[in-house]
C-alpha positions as CSV (number, residue, x, y, z in Angstrom):
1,X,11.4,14.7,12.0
2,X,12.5,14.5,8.3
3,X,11.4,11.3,6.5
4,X,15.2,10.6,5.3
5,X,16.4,11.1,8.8
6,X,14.2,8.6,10.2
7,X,15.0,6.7,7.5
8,X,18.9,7.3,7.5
9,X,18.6,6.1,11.3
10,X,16.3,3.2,10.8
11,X,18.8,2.2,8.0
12,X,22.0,3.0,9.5
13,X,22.6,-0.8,10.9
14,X,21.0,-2.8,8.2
15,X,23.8,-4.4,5.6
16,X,23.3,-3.5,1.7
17,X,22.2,-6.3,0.3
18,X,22.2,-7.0,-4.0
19,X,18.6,-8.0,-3.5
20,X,17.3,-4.4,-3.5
21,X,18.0,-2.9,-6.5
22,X,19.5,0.7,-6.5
23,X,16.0,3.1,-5.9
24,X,14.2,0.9,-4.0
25,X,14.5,0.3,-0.3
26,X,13.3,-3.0,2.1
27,X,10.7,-3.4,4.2
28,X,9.5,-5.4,6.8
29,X,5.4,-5.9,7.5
30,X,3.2,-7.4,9.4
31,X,1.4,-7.5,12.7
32,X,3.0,-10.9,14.2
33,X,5.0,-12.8,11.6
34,X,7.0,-10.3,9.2
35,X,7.2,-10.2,5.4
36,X,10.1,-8.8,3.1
37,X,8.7,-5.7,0.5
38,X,10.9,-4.2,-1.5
39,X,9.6,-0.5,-2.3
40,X,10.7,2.1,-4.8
41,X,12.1,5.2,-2.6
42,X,9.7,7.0,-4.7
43,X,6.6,5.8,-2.1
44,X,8.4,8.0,0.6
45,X,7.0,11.0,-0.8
46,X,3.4,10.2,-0.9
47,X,1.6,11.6,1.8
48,X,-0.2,8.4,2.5
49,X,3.5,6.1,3.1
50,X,4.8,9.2,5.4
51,X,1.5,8.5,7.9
52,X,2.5,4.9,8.2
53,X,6.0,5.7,8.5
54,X,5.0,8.1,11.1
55,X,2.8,5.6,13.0
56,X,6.1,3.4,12.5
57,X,8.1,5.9,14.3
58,X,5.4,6.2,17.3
59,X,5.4,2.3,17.8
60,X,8.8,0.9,17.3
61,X,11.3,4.3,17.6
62,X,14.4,3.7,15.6
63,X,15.1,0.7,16.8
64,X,14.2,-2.1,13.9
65,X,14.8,-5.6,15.3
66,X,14.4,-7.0,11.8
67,X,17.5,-5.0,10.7
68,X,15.7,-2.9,7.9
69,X,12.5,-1.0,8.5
70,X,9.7,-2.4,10.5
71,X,5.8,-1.4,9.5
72,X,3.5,-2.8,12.1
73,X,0.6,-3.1,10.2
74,X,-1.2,-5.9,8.2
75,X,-0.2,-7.1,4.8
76,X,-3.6,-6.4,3.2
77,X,-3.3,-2.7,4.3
78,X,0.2,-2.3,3.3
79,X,-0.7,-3.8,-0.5
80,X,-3.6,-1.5,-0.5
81,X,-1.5,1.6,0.2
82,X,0.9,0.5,-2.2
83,X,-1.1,-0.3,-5.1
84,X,-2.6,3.2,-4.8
85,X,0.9,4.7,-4.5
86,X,1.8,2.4,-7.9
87,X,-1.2,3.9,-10.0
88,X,-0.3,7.7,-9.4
């Protein structure tokens, strides 16, 4: 499945909120306890962010009981990925 229908879906009951600014999009990760990233929309073509969206998609479906997008994995991981996707 497309990445922006996943994420249409995913996003398609979470309210706008003026804390993301326009090109970015919220995140929630973690394992147990969950932690707010805002992301620019720009990761969502890397190869590496569509795996763990992927993975996301296996474990949790559409259905995000955070209200935004779920990532199931640890915070150390997810800042890892990200600083990578920052420096290309």
């Amino acid at each position: 499945m497309a990445i922006r229908q996943m994420l249409r879906r995913s996003l398609s009951n979470e309210r706008r909120s003026i804390e993301v600014p326009k090109g970015h999009l919220a995140v929630y990760v973690g394992e147990s306890e969950k932690k707010r990233f805002v992301i620019p929309l720009s990761y969502l073509n890397n190869p590496s962010f569509q795996e763990l969206l992927c993975q996301v998609e296996e474990e949790f479906g559409f259905h995000h009981p955070m209200g935004g997008l779920t990532i199931p994995c640890s915070e150390d991981l997810f800042i890892e990925i990200t600083s990578h996707l920052s420096r290309t």
